[in-house]
C-alpha positions in Angstrom: 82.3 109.2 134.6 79.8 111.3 132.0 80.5 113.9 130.5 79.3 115.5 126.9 81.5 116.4 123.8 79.2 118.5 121.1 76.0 117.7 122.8 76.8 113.8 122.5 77.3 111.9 126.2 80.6 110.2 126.6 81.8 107.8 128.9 85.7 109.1 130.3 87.9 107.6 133.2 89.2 110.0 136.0 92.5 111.6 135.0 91.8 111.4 131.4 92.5 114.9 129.1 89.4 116.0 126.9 91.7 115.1 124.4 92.1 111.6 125.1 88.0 111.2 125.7 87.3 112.6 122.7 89.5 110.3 120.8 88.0 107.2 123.1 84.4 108.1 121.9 85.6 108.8 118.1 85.5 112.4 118.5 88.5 114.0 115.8 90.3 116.8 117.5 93.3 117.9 115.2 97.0 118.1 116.6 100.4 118.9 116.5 102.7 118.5 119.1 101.0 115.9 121.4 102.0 112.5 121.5 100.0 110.4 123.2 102.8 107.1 122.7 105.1 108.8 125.0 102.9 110.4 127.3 103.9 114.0 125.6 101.1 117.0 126.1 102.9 120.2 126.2 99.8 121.9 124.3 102.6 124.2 122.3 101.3 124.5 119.1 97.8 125.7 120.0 95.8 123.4 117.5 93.5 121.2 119.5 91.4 124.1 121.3 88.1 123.2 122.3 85.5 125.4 123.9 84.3 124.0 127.7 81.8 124.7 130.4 82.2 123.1 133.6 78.2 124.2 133.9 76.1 124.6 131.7 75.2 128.4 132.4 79.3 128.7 132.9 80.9 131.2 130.2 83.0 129.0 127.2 86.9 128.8 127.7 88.8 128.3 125.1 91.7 125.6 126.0 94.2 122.8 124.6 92.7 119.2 124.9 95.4 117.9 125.3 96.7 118.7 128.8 93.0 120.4 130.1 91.7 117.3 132.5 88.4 116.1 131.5 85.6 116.7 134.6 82.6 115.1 135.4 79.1 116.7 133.8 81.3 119.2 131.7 80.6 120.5 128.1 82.9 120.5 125.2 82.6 121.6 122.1 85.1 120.3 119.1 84.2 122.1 115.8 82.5 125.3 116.4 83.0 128.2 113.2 85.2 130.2 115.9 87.8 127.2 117.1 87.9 126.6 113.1 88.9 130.2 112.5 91.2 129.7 115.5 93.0 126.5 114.0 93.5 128.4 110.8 95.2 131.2 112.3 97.6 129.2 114.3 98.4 127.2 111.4 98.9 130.6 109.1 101.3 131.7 111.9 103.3 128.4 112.1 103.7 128.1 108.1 105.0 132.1 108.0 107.6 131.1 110.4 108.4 127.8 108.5 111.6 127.4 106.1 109.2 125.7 103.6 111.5 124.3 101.2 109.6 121.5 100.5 111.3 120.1 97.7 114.3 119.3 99.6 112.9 118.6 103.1 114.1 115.1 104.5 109.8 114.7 105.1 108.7 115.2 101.7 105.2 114.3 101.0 104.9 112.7 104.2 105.0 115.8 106.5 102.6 116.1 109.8 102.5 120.0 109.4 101.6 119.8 105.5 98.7 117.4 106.5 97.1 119.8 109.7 97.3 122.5 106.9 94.9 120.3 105.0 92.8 119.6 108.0 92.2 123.0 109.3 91.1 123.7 105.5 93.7 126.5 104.8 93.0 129.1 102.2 95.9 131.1 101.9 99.2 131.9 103.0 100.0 134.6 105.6 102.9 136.5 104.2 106.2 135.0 105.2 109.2 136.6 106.8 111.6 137.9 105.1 114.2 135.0 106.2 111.6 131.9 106.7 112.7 130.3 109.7 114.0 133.1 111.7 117.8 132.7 110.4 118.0 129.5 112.9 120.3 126.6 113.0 121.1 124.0 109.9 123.4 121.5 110.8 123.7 119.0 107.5 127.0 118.4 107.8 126.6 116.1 111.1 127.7 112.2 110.7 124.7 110.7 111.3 121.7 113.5 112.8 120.6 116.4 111.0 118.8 120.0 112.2 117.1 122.5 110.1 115.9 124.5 112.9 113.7 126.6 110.0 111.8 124.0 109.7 111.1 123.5 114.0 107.4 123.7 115.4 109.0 123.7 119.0 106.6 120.9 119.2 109.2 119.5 121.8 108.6 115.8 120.7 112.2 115.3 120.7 113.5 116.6 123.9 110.7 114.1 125.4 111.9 110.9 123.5 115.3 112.3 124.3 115.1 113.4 127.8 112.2 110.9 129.2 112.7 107.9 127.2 116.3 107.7 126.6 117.2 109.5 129.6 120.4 110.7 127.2 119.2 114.7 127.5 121.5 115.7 124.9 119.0 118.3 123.7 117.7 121.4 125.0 115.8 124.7 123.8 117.6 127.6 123.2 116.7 131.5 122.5 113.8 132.7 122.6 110.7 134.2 120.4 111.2 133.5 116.2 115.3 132.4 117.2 113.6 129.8 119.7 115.2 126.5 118.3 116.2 123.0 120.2 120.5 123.1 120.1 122.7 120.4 121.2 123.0 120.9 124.8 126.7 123.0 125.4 125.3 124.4 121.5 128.3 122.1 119.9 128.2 120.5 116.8 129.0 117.0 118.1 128.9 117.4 121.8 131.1 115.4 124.4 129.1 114.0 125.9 125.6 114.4 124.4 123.9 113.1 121.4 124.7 109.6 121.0 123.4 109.3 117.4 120.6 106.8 118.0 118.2 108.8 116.3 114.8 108.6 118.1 114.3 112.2 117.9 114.1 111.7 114.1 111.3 109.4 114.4 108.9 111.5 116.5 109.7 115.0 114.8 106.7 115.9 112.6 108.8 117.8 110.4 111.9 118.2 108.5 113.8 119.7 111.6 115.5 116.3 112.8 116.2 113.3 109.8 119.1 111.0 109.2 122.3 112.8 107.7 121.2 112.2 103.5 123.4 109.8 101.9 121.2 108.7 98.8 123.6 110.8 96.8 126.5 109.3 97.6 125.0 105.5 97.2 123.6 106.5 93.7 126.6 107.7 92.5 129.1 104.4 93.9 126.6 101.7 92.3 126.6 103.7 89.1 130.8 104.0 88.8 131.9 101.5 86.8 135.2 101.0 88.2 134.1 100.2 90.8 132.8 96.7 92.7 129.8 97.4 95.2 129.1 95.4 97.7 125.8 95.8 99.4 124.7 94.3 102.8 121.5 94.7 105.3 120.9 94.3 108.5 117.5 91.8 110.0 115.7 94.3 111.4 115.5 95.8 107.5 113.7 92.9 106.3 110.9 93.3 108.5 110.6 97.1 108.2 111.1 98.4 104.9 107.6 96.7 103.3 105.7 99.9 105.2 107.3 101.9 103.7 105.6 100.5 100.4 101.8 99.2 102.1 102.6 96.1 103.5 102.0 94.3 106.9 104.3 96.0 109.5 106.6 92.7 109.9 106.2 91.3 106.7 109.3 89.7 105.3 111.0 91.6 101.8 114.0 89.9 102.3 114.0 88.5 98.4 113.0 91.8 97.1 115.4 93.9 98.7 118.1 91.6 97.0 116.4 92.5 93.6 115.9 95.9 94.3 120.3 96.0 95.0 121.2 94.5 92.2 118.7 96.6 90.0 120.6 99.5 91.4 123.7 98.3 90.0 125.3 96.5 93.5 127.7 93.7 91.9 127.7 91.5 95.7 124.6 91.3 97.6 125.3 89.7 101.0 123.5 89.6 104.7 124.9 90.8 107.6 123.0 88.5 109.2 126.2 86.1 108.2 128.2 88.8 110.2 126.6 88.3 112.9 126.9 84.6 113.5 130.7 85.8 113.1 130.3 88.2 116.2 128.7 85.4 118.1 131.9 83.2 117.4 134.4 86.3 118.5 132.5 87.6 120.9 131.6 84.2 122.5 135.2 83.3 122.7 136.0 86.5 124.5 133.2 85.7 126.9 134.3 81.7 128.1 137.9 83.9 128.5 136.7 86.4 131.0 135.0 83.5 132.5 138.3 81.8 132.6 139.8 85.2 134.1 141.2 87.1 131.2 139.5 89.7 132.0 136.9 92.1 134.1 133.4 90.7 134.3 130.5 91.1 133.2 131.2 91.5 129.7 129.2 94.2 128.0 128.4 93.7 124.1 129.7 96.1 121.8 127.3 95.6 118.3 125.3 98.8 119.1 127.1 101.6 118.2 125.1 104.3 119.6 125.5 102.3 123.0 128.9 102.9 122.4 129.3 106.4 121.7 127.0 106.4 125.1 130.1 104.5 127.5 132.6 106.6 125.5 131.8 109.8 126.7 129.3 109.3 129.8 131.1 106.5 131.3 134.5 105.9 129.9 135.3 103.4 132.8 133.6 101.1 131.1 135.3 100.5 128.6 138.0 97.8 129.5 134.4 95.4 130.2 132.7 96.5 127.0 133.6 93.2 124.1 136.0 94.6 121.5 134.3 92.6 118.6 133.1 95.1 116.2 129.5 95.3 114.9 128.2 92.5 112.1 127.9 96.1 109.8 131.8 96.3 110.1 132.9 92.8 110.7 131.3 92.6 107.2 132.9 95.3 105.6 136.3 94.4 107.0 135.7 91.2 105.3 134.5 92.0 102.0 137.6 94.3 101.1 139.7 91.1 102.3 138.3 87.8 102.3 136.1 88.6 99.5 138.1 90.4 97.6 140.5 88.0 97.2 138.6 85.2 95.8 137.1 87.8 93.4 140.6 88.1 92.4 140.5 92.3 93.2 141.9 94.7 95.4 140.8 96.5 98.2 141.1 100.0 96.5 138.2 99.1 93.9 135.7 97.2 96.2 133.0 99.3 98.1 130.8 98.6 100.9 126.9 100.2 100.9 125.0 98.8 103.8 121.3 99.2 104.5 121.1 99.9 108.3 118.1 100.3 110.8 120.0 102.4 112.7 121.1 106.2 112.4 124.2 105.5 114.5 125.7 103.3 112.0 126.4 106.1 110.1 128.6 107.6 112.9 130.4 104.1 113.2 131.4 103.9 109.9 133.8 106.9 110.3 135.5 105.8 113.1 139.1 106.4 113.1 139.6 103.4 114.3 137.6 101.5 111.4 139.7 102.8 108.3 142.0 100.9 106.9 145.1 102.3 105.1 143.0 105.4 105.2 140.0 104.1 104.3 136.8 103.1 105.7 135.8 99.6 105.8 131.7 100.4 104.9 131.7 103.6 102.6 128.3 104.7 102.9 125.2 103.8 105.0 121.9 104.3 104.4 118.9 103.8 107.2 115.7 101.9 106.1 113.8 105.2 105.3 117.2 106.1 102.6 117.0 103.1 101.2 113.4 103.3 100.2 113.6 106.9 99.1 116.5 105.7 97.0 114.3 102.8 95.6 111.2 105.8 94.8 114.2 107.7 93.1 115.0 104.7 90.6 111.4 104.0 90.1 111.3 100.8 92.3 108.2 99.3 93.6 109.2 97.2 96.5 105.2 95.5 95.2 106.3 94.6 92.0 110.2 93.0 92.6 110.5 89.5 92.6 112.1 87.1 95.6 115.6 86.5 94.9 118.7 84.6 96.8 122.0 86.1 98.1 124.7 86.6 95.6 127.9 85.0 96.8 128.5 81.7 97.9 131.2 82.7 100.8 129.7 84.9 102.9 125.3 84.8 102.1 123.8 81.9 104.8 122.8 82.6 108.1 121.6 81.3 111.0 118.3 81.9 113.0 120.5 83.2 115.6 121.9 86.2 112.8 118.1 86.8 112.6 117.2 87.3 116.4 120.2 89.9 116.0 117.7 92.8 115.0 115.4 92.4 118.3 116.6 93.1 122.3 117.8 90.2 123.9 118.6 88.5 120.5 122.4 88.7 120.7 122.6 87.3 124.0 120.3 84.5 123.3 122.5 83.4 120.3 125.4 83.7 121.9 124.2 81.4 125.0 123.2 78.7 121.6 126.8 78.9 120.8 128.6 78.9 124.4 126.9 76.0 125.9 127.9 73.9 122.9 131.3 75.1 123.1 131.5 74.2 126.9 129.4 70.9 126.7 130.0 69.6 123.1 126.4 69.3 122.4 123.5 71.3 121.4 121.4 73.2 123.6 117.9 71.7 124.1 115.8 74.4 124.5 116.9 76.3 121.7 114.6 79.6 122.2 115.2 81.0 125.5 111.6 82.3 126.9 113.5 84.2 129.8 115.6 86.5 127.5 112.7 87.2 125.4 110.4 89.4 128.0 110.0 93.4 126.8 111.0 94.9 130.3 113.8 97.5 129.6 116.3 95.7 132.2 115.6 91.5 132.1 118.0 89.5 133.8 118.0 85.9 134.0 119.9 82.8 135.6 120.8 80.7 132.6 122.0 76.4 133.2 125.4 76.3 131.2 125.5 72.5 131.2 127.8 70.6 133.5 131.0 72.4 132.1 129.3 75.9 132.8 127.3 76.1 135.3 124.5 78.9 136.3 125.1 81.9 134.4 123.8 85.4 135.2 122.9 87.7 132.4 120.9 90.6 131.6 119.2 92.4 128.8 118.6 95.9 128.7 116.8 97.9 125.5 116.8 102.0 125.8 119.6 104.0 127.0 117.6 105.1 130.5 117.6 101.3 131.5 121.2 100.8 130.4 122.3 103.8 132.6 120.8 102.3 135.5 122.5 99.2 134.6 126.2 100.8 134.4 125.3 102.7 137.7 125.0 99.1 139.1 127.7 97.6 137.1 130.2 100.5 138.3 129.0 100.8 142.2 129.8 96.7 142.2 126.4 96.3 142.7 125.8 93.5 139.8 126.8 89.9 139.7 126.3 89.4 136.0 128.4 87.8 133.5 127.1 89.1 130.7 125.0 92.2 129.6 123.6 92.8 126.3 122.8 96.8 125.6 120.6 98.2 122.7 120.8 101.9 122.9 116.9 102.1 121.0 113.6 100.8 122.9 113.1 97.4 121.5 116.6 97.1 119.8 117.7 97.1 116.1 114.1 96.6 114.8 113.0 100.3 116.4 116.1 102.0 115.3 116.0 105.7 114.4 116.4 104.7 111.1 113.3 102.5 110.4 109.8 103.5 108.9 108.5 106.6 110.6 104.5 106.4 111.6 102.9 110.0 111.9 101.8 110.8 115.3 102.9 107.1 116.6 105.9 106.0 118.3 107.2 102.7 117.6 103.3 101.1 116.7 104.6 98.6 115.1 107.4 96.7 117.6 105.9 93.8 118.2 105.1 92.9 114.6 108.5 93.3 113.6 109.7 91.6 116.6 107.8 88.3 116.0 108.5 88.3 112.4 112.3 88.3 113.3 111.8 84.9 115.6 109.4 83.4 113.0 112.6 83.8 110.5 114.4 81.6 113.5 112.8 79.5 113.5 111.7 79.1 109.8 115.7 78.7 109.5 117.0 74.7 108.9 120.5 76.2 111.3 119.6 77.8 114.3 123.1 78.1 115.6 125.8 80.7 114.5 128.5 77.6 114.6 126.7 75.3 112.6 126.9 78.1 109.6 128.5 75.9 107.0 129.7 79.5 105.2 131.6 80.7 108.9 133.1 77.2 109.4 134.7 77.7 106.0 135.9 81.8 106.5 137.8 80.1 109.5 139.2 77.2 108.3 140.2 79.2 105.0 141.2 83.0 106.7 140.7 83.2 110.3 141.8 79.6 111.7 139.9 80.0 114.6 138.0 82.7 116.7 140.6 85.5 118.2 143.1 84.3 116.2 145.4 87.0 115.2 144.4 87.7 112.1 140.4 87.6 113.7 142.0 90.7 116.1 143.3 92.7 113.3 140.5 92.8 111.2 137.0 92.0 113.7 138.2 93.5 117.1 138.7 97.4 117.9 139.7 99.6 120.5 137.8 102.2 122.4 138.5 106.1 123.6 137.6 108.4 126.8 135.6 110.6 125.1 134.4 112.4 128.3 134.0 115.7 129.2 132.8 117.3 132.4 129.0 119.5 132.2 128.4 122.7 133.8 125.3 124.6 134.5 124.5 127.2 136.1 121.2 128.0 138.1 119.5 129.7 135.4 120.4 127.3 132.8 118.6 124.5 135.1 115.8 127.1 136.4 114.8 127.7 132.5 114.6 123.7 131.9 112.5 123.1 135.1 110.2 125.6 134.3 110.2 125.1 130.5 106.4 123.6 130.8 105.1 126.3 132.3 106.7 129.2 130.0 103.8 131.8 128.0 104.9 134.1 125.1 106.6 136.9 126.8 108.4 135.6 130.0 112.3 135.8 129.6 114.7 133.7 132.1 115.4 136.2 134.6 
């Protein structure tokens, strides 16, 4: 189809927006709130008018590209004096209502708002309010997600990653006019059930509104106390997504550099948790040939996702006797190194302290678990996501560029496997615990070491895997994304699934996509597959592919554990789970208000 976009004929498909045809001929139209990555075009913030005919003797109308359906033989025009002026204005208006406390805000110099002020060319400030931001919410004291509602554009990014993506809906819009805000749905602090800490939201806000709960703070201050021994861990998925953060190749590998950067910053112990997770494949493989052997409900969900947790606990508490009661590599690691570690260091458990470097926003939440403290205290003491640990880099004047490679610290607990790696990416922890499983059934290795059926992107895979002659067939799944792994319990819990096994990551794409990796502006996720291959070319770059060939976990269990789900293994890897449920109520305006919350013009109230 033709159509013309300031006097210059473009080609367009049926159904397109003018938005999306202008940017499919190279056409700039500025924007806010749109996101084309998850299909999001509410045309809230009023930035990307355009001025079309549908004739050419038909009067202009102004409207928002993005959701205004390009037509055959009509006439835009992008960049006329008046839509300029028009941009401006809506930007002035947006900025008088904004908390602009730059210096503080979590998006500092890398703020979508601050760089459409630019674009529209503004000239001045509109006077502000007298309370920027309207007097709206600020949550900083959450465990893992943060709101400064003074900072909101009601773009409504969120509640669409939230809502349509992750299907958790744990966020709605509240009030109305300049106290319009998104709350936690029931308006609590930590909501039962609701948010499930996997911090999407915080990667498609364009603002400060949503981030990851600060901890840069409290990890400057541990590795510069000098009583104290830190121990400092990171996850794969951080290997292969800090570098943007600092230039580099979406995927490219910084594992040597992030050691040097650590132990610049004064960590005593840099380890991987990669080596933790081979030990979750030796725990949570033994718990799987028991159920098999009928110790217990089948299929076995796995339990290293802690936002996938928190998602069971209060949606679908049910669950919880099938869910694998190994904890995650972050904690099985911190458990370890204020034990194991800290006794051939010759210290004790009250001067050691555990930083780790997560993808993931959730891991915050995890690591103040009741049920993870020892004696009272935590077994990790702080966690910082990807996009922390780089700030905290910037804030000791580190150049990720300019650090040179450099090798795990400690000779106990720094090799890992290839299956460790495959840990950060959806399907990885089933696949390396199928490596392990058949050899413990069969004695022997598996021959086809990478397993192409686990390794699809679908958000629900399920396969029929060949256990050997001691095994047999084997039916598993994978499931990436909390919408698919609703569907999946639905199944599970109506006896409608035949599985043994089911692997859940509560983000799209698993560990490397977590809330807490490198944020792209006005993208969602670009950058998956990237990070993805680069995790299974550190497989199979790897001389042991198998988490029980790790020389380093044969010795922690011949000299501490003595074998997986040993006693001592259950006291200090394994955990316990709580109903965390409670019922929701709404009534018929609260759902009437979200149904029609697309359509809503200034002025209409809920009645």
């Amino acid at each position: 189809m033709r159509a013309h976009i300031d006097g210059r004929e473009v080609l367009f498909e049926d159904g397109q927006s003018i938005l999306e045809a202008a940017r499919n001929n190279g056409v700039f139209i500025p924007t806010l709130c749109e996101l084309a990555d998850i299909n999001h075009t509410p045309g809230t913030c009023r930035v990307c008018l355009v001025e079309m005919r549908r004739t050419p003797d038909a009067a202009p109308v102004v409207v928002t590209s993005c959701n205004t359906p390009m037509q055959e033989d009509m006439l835009v025009s992008t960049n006329t004096k008046e839509l300029r002026r028009m941009r401006r204005l809506q930007v002035e208006l947006l900025l008088a209502d904004h908390d602009q406390d730059c210096a503080s805000c979590a998006r500092r110099g890398d703020c979508e708002l601050l760089d459409l002020a630019r674009v529209v060319g503004i000239e001045r400030e509109r006077p502000g309010l007298e309370q920027p931001g309207g007097g709206r919410t600020r949550n900083l004291a959450a465990t893992a997600v943060t709101r400064d509602m003074g900072k909101c554009v009601r773009c409504l990014r969120c509640l669409a990653v939230c809502r349509n993506v992750q299907g958790v809906d744990a966020l709605v819009v509240a009030g109305e006019g300049l106290t319009c805000e998104i709350n936690l749905r029931d308006g609590q602090s930590r909501p039962e059930p609701g948010c499930v800490s996997c911090g999407q939201c915080t990667l498609v806000c364009p603002v400060g509104a949503l981030s990851a709960k600060d901890d840069t703070g409290r990890a400057a201050d541990m590795l510069a106390d000098p009583d104290t021994v830190v121990v400092a861990q990171f996850a794969p998925a951080v290997r292969v997504g800090l570098g943007e953060e600092f230039g580099l190749a979406p995927g490219a590998n910084v594992e040597g550099r992030i050691i040097s950067a650590l132990r610049a910053m004064g960590a005593d112990v840099v380890l991987d948790t990669n080596f933790a997770a081979d030990l979750v494949i030796m725990e949570e493989g033994a718990e799987l040939l028991g159920r098999l052997q009928g110790s217990g409900p089948l299929p076995l969900f796995t339990s290293c996702c802690p936002a996938w947790i928190n998602f069971a606990e209060t949606r679908h508490p049910e669950l919880l006797p099938r869910i694998s009661s190994t904890r995650s590599p972050q904690q099985c690691l911190g458990a370890l190194a204020k034990t194991y570690l800290a006794r051939n260091l010759g210290l004790g458990r009250e001067r050691v302290r555990v930083l780790s470097i997560m993808p993931c926003t959730a891991k915050k939440d995890e690591a103040v678990r009741p049920a993870l403290f020892t004696d009272g205290t935590p077994d990790v003491d702080v966690v910082l996501t990807t996009r922390e640990f780089a700030e905290l880099m910037r804030m000791r004047g580190l150049d990720l560029n300019r650090l040179p490679e450099s090798g795990f610290d400690n000779p106990l607990m720094g090799a890992y496997s290839g299956a460790g790696a495959i840990f950060g990416t959806t399907g990885g922890v089933m696949e390396a615990a199928v490596r392990t499983v058949y050899h413990v059934l069969n004695g022997r290795e598996l021959e086809t070491i990478e397993l192409a059926p686990l390794r699809g992107y679908e958000n629900v895979r399920e396969a029929v895997l060949d256990l050997g002659p001691e095994g047999g067939s084997l039916k598993v799944a994978v499931v990436h994304g909390l919408k698919g792994a609703a569907r999946m319990v639905e199944d599970v819990l109506a006896g409608r699934s035949d599985h043994a096994f089911i692997e859940v990551m509560a983000c799209p794409g698993g560990c490397m996509d977590g809330g807490g990796q490198p944020r792209v502006k006005r993208a969602y996720q670009p950058h998956a597959q990237a990070r993805r291959q680069a995790l299974f070319a550190i497989d199979r770059g790897c001389g042991v592919r198998q988490s029980h060939n790790n020389p380093l976990i044969k010795k922690l269990y011949e000299d501490f554990l003595e074998r997986p789900n040993s006693h001592l293994a259950h006291e200090l890897l394994h955990t316990g789970y709580a109903d965390r449920r409670r019922e929701r109520y709404y009534t018929m305006k609260e759902i009437w208000r979200e149904i029609t919350l697309g359509t809503r013009v200034h002025g209409q109230n809920d009645h």
